[in-house]
C-alpha positions in Angstrom: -16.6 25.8 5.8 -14.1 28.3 7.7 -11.9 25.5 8.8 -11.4 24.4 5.5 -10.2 28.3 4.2 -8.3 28.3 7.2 -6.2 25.0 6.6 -6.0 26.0 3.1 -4.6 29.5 4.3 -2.4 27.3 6.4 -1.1 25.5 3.7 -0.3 28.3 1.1 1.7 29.6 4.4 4.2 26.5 3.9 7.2 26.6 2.1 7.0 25.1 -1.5 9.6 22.8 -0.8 8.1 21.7 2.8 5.0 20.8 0.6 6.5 19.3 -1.9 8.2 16.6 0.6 5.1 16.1 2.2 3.4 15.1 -1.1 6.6 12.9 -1.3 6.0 11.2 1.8 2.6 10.6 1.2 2.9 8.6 -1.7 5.1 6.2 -0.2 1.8 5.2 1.4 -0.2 5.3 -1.6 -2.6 8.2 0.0 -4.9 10.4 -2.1 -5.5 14.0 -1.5 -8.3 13.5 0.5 -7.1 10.9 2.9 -4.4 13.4 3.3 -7.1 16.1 4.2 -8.5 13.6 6.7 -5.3 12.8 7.9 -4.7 15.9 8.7 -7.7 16.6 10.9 -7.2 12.9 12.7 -3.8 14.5 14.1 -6.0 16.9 15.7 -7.8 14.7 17.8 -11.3 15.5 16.0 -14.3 12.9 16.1 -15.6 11.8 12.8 -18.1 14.5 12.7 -16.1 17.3 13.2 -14.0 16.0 10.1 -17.4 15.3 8.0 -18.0 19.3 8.9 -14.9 20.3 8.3 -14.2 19.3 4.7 -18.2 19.3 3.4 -18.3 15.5 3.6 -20.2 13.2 5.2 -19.4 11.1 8.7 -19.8 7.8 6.2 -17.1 8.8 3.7 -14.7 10.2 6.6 -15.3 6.5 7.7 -14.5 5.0 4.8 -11.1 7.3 4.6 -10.1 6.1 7.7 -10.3 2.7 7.0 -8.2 3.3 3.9 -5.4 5.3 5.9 -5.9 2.5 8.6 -5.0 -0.3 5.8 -2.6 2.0 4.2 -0.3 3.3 6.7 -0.5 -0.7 8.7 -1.4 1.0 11.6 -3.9 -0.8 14.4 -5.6 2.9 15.6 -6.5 5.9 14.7 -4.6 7.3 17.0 -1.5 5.1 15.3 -2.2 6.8 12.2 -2.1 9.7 13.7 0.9 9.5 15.6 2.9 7.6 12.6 1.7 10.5 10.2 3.0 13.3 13.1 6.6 11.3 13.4 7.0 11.0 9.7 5.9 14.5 8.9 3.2 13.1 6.8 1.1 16.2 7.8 2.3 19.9 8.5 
């Protein structure tokens, strides 16, 4: 549960504005908070688990995010998403 004070820390840290177009951008791709909170950690390079731990969820619904920003963003990889969602400022 430290991460997730620490992203949140993070993310007061950002400008208003900077947030705001991120929120922006994320709906162009239809994402919900929490696929943004996974996104997030994808573009970190962390397994499944680590995410799960992370955000107080299990392995099966970080799974089941995935698949949704998978579908969501057209992307083939997790590592796509990840890369699309670092080019496109998707996550800070």
């Amino acid at each position: 549960m430290v991460r997730k004070f620490e992203n949140e820390s993070r993310w007061a840290a950002i400008s208003p504005m900077a947030r705001l177009e991120s929120r922006k951008r994320a709906r162009l791709y239809n994402l919900t908070p929490r696929e943004m909170a996974v996104l997030s950690e994808m573009t970190k390079g962390w397994s499944d688990t680590q995410i799960a731990e992370s955000l107080g969820i299990t392995k099966f619904t970080v799974n089941k995010h995935v698949g949704s920003i998978l579908i969501k963003t057209n992307s083939r990889s997790r590592t796509g998403a990840a890369v699309r969602a670092i080019r496109e400022h998707l996550v800070d």
